[in-house]
N, C-alpha and C positions, 0 to 999 in steps of 0.2 A: 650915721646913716647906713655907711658898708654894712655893719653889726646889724641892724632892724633889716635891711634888705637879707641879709644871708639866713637867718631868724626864719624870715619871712618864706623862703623860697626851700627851706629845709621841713619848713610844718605843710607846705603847701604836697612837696614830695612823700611825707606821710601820710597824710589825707589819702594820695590817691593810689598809695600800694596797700593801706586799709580799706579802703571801698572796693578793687582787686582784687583783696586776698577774700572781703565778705563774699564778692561774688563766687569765687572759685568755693568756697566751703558751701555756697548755699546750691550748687551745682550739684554737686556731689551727697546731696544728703537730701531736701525737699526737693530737686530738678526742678527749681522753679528760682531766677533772678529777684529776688526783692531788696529793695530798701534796705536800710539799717537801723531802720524803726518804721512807722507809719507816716510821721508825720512827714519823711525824706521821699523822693520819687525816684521811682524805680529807674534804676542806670539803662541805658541799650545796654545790647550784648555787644563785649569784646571777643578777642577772638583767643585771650588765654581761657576765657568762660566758657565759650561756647567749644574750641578744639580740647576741655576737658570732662565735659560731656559724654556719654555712651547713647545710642540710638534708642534704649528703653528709657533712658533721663530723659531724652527729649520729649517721647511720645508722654510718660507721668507728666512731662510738664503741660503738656499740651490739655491731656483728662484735668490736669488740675485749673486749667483756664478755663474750661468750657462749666466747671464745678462754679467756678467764683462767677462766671457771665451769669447760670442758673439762681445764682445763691444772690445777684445784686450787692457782690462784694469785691468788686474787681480793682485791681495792682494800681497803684493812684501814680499816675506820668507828669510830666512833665513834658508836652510836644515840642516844645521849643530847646530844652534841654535834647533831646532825644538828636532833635534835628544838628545842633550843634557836635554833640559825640559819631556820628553816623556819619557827617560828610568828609572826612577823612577815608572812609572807607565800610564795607557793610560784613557782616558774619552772622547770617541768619543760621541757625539750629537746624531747620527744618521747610523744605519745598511740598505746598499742598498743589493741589490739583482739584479745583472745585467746579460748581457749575455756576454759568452767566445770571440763573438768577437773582434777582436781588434784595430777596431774603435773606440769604445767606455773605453777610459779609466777615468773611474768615478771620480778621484780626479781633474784630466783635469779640464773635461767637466764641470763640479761643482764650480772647482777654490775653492779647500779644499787642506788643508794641512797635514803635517806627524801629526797623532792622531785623523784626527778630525771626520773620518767614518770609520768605519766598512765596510768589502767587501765582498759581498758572489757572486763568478760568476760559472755558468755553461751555457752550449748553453740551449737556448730558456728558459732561467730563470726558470726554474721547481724547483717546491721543494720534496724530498724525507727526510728521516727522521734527515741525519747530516747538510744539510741545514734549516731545524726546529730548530736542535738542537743549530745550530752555531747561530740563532737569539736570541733562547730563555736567552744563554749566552750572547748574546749581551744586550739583554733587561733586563732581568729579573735579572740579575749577576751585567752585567757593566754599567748598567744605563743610556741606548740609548734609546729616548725620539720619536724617527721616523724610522718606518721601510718602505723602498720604493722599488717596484717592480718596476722593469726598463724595457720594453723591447726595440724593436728599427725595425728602417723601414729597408725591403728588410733584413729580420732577415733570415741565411741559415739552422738554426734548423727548423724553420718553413717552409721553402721552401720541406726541407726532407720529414715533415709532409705532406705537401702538395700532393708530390710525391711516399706519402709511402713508402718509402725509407727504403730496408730491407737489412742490409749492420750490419754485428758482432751485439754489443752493442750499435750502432746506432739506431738500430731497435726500442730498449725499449725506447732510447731517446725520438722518435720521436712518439711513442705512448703516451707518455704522453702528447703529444701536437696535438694530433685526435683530442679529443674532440671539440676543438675551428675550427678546421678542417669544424668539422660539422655539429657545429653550426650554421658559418658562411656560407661555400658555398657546404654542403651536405658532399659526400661521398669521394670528392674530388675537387682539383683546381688545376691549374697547376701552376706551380712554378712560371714561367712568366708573370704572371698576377699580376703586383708588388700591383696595389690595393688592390684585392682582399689578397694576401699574408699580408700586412699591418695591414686590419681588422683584420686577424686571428689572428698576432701579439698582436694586442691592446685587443681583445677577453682573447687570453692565459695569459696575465696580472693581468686581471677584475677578470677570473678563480683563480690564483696563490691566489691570494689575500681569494677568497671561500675560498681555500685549507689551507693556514696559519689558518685561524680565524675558518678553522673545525679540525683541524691534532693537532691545539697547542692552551689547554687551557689555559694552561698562558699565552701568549699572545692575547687571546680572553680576559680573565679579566682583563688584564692591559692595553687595549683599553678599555672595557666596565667603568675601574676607571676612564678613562680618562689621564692615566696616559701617554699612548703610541696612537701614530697615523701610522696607515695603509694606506699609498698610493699607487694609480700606477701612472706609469710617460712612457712617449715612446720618445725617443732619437732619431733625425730624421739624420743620417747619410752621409745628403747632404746639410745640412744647420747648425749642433752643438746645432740646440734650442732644449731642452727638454722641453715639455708638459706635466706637472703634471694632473691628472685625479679627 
């Protein structure tokens, strides 16, 4: 029985430094965690996989999720596996920053699983100081390698901006998103004019992104180390492709 139990507990130890070691090689060469064939589910991420990682693997992983969401070929999970590897502790990749609508839902559209991002949503993707803070914990704490500004076409924060929309707490919302307002088409636009709203979209992104890398020094020098990568990306809400920037 000693002999079958030590047998036992020696194969079970190889199993899981070969499912580790596939991770960490499939890291480094597709930047995408998968399986060890098809018909296995995709592990979470560990934190030898993901602290071996570089901020352009992460971002390729990312393009190559939103490829398999488009393509109806996405990474086959296991939830309740996931959930069991995860509660021990989390090592997401990568912190997005999206917007409230509910179109877009990032682990989808991405074709990511339970652990593997970080989420920060608010309408028209703004930052104010607890979404600062919730990256700078994501980066600088849990060692998230990409931070992405997401926004998306015919986005209705921006449409408000658009329309000056002066309605409670909506108001302040949508001042935070003037700027791009007009920059892009003056003093105003109307909300109907899905182009023109769209620019202002991709505008308020480019801005977001100013605002991180001027509101949060850590995360300015752990870009400037090269440690972390700052993108925007725009979700187009009638076709699922994301366009990183």
């Amino acid at each position: 029985m000693r002999i079958f139990s030590a047998l036992a507990v020696s194969a079970f130890l190889v199993a899981c430094g070969a499912k580790e070691q596939q991770q960490v090689q499939t890291a480094g060469t597709d930047t995408v965690v998968k399986a060890a064939s098809a018909q296995d589910p995709t592990p979470a991420l560990t934190q030898g996989v993901r602290d071996a990682m570089t901020p352009d693997a992460v971002l390729n992983g990312l393009k190559a999720g939103n490829e398999r969401f488009l393509n109806r070929t996405p990474l086959y999970r296991d939830y309740a596996d996931q959930i069991a590897d995860t509660s021990a502790g989390q090592f997401p990749s990568a912190v997005i920053l999206s917007c409230i609508d509910s179109r877009i839902p990032t682990e989808v559209v991405l074709d990511q699983g339970i652990g593997d991002v970080f989420n920060a949503r608010v309408a028209g993707n703004i930052v104010n100081a607890e979404i600062l803070g919730s990256m700078e914990f994501a980066t600088a704490v849990a060692g998230a390698k990409l931070v992405v500004v997401m926004g998306h076409t015919k986005c209705g924060a921006v449409m408000g901006a658009c329309d000056n929309v002066d309605l409670g707490n909506v108001t302040s919302l949508v001042t935070n998103i003037r700027p791009s307002v007009e920059a892009v088409a003056g003093q105003s636009c109307a909300s109907s004019d899905s182009s023109t709203v769209d620019k202002v979209a991709s505008h308020n992104v480019e801005r977001t992104i100013e605002e991180i890398r001027k509101q949060s020094a850590i995360m300015a020098d752990l870009e400037s180390q090269g440690k972390i990568k700052i993108v925007g990306a725009m979700y187009d809400i009638s076709s699922g492709r994301v366009t990183f920037m």
